[in-house]
matplotlib code that plots the C-alpha trace (Angstrom):
import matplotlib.pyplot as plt

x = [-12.8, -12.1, -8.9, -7.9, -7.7, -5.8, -3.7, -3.1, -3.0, 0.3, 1.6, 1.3, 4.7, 6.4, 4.4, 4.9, 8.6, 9.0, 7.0, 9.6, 12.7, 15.5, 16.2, 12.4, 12.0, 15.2, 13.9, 10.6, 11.9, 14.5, 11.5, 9.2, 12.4, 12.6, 8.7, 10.2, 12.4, 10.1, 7.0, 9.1, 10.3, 6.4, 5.2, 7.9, 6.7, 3.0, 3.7, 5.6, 3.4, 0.3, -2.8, -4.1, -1.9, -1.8, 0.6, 3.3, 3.2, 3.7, 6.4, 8.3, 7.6, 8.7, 11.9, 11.3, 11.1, 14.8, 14.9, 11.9, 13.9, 16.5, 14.2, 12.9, 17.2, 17.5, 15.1, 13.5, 16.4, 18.7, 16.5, 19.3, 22.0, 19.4, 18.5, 22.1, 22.7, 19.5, 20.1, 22.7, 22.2, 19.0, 20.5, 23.4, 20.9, 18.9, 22.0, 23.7, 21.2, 24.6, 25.5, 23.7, 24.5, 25.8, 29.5, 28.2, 25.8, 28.8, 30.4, 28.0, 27.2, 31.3, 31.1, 28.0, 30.0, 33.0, 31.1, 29.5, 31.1, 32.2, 31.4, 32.9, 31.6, 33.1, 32.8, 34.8, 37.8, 37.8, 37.0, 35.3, 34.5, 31.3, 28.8, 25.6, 22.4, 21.6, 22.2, 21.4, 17.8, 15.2, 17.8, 19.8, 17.4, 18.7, 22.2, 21.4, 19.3, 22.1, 24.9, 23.4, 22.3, 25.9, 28.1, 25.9, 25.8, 30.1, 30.3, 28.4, 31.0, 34.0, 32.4, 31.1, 34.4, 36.6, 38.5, 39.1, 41.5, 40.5, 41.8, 42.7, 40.5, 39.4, 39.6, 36.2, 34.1, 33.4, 37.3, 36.8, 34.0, 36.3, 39.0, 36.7, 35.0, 38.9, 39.3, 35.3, 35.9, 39.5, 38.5, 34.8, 36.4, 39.2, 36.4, 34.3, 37.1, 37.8, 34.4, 34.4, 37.0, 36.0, 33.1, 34.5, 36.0, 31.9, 30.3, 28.1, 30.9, 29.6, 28.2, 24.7, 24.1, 24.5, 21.9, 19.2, 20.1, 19.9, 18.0, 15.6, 14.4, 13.7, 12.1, 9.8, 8.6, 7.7, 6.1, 5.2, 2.2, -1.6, -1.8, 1.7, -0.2, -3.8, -1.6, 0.2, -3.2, -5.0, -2.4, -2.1, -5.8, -5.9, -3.3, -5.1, -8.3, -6.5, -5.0, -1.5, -0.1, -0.7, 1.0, 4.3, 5.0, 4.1, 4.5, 8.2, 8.7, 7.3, 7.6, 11.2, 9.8, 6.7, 8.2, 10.9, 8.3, 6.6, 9.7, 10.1, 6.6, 7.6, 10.8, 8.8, 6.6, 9.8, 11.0, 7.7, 7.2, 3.6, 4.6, 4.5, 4.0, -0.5, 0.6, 2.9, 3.1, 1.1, -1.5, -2.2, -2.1, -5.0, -7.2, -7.2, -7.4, -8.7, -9.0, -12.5, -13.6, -14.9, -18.3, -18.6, -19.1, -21.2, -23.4, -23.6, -24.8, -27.9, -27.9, -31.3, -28.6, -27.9, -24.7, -23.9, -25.1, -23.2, -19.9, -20.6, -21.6, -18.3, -16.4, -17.4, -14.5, -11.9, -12.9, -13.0, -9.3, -8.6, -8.2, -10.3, -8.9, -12.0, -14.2, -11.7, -10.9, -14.6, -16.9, -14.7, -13.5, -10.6, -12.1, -15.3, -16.3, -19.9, -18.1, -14.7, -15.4, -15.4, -13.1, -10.6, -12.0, -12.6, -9.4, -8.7, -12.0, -11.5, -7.5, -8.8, -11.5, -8.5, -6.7, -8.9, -10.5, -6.5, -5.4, -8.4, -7.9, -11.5, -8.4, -5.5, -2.3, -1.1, 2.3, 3.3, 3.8, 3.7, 1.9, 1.7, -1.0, -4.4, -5.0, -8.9, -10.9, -10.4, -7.3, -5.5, -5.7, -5.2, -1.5, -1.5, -2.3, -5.7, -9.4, -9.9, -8.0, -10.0, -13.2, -12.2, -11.3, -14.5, -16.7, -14.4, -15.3, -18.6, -20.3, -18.3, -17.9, -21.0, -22.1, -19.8, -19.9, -24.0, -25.3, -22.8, -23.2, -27.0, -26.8, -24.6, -26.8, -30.0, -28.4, -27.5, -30.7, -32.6, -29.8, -30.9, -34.6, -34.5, -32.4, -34.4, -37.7]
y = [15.4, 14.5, 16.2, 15.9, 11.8, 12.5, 14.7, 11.8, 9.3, 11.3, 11.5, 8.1, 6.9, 9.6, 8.4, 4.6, 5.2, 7.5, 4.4, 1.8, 4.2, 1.9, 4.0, 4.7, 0.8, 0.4, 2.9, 1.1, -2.2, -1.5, 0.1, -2.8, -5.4, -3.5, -3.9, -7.5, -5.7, -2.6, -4.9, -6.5, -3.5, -2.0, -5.3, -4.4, -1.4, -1.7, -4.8, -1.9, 0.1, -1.5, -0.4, -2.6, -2.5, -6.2, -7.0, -4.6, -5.1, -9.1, -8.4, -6.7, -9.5, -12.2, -9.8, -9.4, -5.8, -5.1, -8.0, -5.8, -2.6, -3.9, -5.6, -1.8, -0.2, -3.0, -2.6, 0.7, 2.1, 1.0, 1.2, 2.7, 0.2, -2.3, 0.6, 1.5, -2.3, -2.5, 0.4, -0.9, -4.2, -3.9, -1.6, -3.4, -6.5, -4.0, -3.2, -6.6, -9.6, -11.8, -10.0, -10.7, -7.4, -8.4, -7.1, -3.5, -3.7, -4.4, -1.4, 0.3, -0.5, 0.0, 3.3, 4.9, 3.9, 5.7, 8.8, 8.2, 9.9, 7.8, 9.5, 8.5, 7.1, 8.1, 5.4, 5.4, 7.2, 5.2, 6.6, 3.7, 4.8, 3.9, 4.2, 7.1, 5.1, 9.0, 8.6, 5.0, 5.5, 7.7, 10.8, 9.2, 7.4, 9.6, 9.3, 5.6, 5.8, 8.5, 6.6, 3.2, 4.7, 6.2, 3.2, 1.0, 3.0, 3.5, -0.2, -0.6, 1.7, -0.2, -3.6, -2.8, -1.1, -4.1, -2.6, -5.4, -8.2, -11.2, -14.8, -17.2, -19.7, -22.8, -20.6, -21.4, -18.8, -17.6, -16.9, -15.4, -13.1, -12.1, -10.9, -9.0, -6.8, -5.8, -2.8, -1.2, -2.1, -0.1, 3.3, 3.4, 2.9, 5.6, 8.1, 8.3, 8.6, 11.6, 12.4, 11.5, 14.5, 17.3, 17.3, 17.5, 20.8, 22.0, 23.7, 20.6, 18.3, 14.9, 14.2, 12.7, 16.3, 17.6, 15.8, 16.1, 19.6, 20.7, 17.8, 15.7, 18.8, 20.6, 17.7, 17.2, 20.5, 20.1, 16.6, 16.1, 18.1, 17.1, 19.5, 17.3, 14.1, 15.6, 16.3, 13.0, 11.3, 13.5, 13.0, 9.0, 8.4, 10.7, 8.6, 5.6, 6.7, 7.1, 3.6, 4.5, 2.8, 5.9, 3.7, 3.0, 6.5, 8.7, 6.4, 6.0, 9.5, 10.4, 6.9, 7.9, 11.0, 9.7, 6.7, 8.9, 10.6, 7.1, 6.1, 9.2, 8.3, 4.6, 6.2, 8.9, 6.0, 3.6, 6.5, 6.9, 10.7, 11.3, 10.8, 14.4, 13.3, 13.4, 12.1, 9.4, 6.6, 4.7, 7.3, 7.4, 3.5, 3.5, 6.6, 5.2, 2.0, -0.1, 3.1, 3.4, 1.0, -1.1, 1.6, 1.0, -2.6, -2.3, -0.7, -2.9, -5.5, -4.0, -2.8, -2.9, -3.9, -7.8, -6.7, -4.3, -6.8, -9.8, -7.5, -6.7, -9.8, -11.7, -8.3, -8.6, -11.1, -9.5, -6.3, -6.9, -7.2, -4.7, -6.1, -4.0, -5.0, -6.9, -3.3, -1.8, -3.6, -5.2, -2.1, -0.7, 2.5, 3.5, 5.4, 5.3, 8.8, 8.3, 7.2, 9.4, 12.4, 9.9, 7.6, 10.8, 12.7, 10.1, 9.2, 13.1, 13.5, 10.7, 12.2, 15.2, 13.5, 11.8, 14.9, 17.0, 14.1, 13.9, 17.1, 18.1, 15.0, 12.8, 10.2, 9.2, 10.0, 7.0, 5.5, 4.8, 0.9, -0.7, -3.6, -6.1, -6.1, -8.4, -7.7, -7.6, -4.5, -2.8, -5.4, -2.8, -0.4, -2.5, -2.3, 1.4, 0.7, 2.9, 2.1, 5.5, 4.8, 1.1, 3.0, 6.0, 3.1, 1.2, 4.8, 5.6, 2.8, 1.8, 5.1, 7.7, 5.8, 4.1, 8.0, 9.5, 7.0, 7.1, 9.8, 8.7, 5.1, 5.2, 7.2, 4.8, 1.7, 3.2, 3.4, 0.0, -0.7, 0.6, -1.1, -4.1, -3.8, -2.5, -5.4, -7.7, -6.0]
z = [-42.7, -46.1, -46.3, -42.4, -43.8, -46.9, -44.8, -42.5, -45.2, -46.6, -43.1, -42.3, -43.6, -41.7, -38.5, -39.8, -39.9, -36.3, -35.0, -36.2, -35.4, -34.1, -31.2, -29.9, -30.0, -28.1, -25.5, -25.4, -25.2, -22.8, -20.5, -20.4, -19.9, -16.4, -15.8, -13.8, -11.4, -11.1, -10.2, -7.5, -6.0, -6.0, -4.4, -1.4, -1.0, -1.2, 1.6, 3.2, 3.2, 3.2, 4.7, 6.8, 10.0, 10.6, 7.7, 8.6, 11.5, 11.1, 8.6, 11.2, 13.9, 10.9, 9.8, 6.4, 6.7, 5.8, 3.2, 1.6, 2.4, 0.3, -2.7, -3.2, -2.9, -5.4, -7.9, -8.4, -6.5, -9.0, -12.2, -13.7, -14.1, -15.7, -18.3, -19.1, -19.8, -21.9, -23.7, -25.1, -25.5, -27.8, -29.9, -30.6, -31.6, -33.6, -36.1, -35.5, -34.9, -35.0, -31.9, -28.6, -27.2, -23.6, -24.5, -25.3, -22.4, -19.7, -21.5, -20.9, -17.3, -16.9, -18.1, -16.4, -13.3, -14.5, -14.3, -11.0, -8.1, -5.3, -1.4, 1.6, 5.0, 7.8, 11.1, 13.8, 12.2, 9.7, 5.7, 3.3, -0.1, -1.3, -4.2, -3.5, -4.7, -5.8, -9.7, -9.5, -9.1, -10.8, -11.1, -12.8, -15.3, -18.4, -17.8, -18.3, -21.5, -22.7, -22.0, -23.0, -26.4, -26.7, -26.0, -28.2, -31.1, -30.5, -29.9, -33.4, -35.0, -34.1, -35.0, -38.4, -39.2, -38.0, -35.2, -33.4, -32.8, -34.9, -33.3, -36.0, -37.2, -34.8, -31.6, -29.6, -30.5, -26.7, -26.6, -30.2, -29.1, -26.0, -27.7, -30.3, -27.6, -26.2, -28.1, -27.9, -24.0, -24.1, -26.6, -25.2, -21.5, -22.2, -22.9, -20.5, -18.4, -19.8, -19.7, -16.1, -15.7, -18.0, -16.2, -12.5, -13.8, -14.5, -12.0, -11.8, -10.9, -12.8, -15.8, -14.1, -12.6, -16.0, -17.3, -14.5, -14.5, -17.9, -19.4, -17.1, -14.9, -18.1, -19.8, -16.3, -16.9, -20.5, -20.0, -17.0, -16.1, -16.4, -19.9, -21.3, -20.7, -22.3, -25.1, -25.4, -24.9, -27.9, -30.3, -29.3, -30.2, -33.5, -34.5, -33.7, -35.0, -38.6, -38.2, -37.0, -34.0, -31.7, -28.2, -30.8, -32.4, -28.7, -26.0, -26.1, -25.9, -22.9, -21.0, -19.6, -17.6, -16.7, -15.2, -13.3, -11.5, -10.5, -9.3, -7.0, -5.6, -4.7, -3.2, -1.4, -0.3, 1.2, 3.1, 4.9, 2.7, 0.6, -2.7, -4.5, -8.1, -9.3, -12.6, -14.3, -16.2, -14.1, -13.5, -17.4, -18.1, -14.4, -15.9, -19.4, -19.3, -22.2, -24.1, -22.2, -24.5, -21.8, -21.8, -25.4, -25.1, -22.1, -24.6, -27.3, -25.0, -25.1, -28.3, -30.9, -34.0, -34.2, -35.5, -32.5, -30.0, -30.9, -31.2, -27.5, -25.8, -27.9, -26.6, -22.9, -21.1, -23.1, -22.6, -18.5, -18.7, -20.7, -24.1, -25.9, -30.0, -30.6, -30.5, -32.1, -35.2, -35.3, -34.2, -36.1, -34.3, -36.8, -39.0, -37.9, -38.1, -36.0, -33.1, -33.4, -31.1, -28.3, -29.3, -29.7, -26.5, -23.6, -22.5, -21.9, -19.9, -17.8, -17.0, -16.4, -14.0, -12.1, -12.0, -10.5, -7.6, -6.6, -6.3, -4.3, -2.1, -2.8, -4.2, -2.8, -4.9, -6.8, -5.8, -8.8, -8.4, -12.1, -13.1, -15.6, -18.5, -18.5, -14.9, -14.6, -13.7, -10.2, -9.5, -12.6, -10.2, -6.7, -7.0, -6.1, -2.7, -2.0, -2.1, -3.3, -6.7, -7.3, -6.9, -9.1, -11.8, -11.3, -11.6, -14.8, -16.6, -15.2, -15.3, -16.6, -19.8, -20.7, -20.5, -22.4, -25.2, -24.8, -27.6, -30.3, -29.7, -30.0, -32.9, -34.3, -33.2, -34.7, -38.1, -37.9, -36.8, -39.6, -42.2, -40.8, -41.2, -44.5, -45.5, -44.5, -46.0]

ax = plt.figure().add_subplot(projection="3d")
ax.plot(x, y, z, "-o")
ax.set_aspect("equal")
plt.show()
């Protein structure tokens, strides 16, 4: 063990500085800025969708079934254009704070339209062009963080090396700022044009089918099974466990797939399909919720240690929403080899738990509706729409944990048990 820390402890800056990479934060932060819209679109749905008969029913009487039809086309169905935006954006504020972003993030939105292929709609002999929703959705999520990433770091370039047309002084500086995105707009503009038509000579015909094709599919396969999130989940908590922020260096890297396939599932869902997708990013943040740290202080609060005890019963309320840094920085879990095997391991069983009850049907298959963070116990899981997945949450944590944390933790509690009594002897 010795040498597993020392190893870590000359890894760590590596991990430290993967963790803080520009672009991985930009990804990351540009994901959670669409948790508003995505939230709003899973709340349609679920209403949608919802099962108690009553309350679609009344939703049709009341006619808010198209408005909610539209919230969903709206939001997850156009996940993409908010990403593209974001993308840019934040990275433009990352290596210019003086710089809002918003110029580079119209660009950006500008030029993932430039290389989206218009379709026509044919009524009554007459042809309208119109924009597919196909690429603006969950397809075409990697065309937006590719292109985002792109124009920003292009819109960077031509900023730091002064091409642009500088007004003289005393002009307002919102006609100022104007005139100093012209020529980023025009040479990022001009090529993705040509971008646009390079690729209609491809046998793919756009640059978004490209991608999917040779990149996102690809990247599905890789990431997006059961074994790709054991992985992810193993190598987040060994980081944790040697004080490295785990959620930061991993998380970012796998969020963009595993929200793509939730946003399938919520499509599926709208449509009136079964949603096809066991696992996502919504899956993972159900099954592991609070690290299964929740067990750990169930424990404590009938520990034999004072110092156990008290830790649990001033744990407890934070714990029941999920907020689980009291345990973890007081118990303490990093680095605390007595209780590492099931700090490490837990989160993995319980996925592989979930995994298992959904694909043989005792759970019903999430729909991948996202939610915000705090949410007590059982109302984490609510949002995905099935009895089935609060009581696999509520058996996680309630039983499965407690268990699985059991013969370490008592271990652990006896020690400090005896430490105790011999100090006060």
């Amino acid at each position: 063990m010795k040498k597993m820390q020392s190893f870590f402890d000359r890894l760590s800056p590596t991990l430290n500085k993967i963790g803080s990479n520009r672009y991985l934060l930009t990804i990351m932060e540009s994901m959670m800025a669409t948790l508003g819209p995505i939230i709003l679109g899973s709340l349609a749905v679920l209403l949608l969708v919802f099962p108690v008969k009553a309350v679609p029913k009344a939703l049709t009487a009341w006619g808010f079934t198209p408005i909610l039809t539209a919230v969903n086309t709206f939001t997850v169905g156009a996940l993409a254009l908010y990403i593209v935006f974001l993308m840019a954006r934040n990275l433009v504020g990352s290596f210019m704070p003086e710089d809002n972003g918003s110029a580079a993030g119209i660009i950006a939105l500008m030029s993932f339209l430039f290389v989206t292929p218009m379709g026509n709609i044919v009524t009554k002999k007459v042809t309208t062009s119109a924009l597919p929703s196909t690429w603006l959705g969950s397809q075409g999520v990697f065309s937006a963080m590719i292109i985002g990433l792109v124009v920003g770091r292009l819109y960077v370039y031509i900023r730091q090396h002064n091409w642009t047309i500088k007004m003289p002084n005393g002009v307002p500086p919102m006609v100022s700022n104007a005139f100093a995105a012209l020529i980023p707009t025009v040479v990022i503009g001009f090529l993705f044009i040509l971008i646009a038509r390079l690729f209609a000579f491809t046998p793919y015909g756009n640059m978004h089918q490209f991608i999917y094709s040779v990149i996102q599919i690809p990247l599905r396969g890789i990431g997006g099974s059961i074994w790709a999130m054991i992985l992810v989940s193993l190598l987040m908590q060994l980081l944790w466990f040697f004080g490295i922020h785990g959620t930061n260096v991993i998380l970012p890297l796998v969020t963009p797939i595993w929200l793509s396939m939730d946003m399938e599932n919520l499509n599926a869902v709208s449509n009136g399909q079964t949603p096809q997708n066991i696992i996502g990013l919504a899956f993972f943040n159900v099954v592991t919720w609070s690290g299964l740290a929740l067990g750990l202080v169930l424990l404590m609060m009938f520990a034999k240690s004072k110092q156990y005890k008290e830790l649990g019963r001033l744990s407890i309320v934070p714990a029941l929403f999920g907020i689980t840094e009291p345990v973890i920085f007081g118990a303490p879990l990093v680095l605390n080899f007595d209780l590492a095997i099931p700090f490490i391991f837990n989160n993995t069983i319980a996925l592989i738990i979930a995994y298992v009850v959904t694909k043989i049907g005792l759970v019903g298959t999430f729909i991948g509706a996202q939610t915000v963070f705090g949410l007590p116990l059982g109302f984490f899981a609510g949002v995905e729409g099935k009895i089935s997945i609060i009581v696999m949450q509520l058996v996680i944590q309630l039983i499965v944990s407690p268990l699985l944390w059991y013969p370490w933790f008592k271990r652990a509690d006896m020690k400090a048990y005896r430490a105790e009594k011999s100090n006060e002897g």
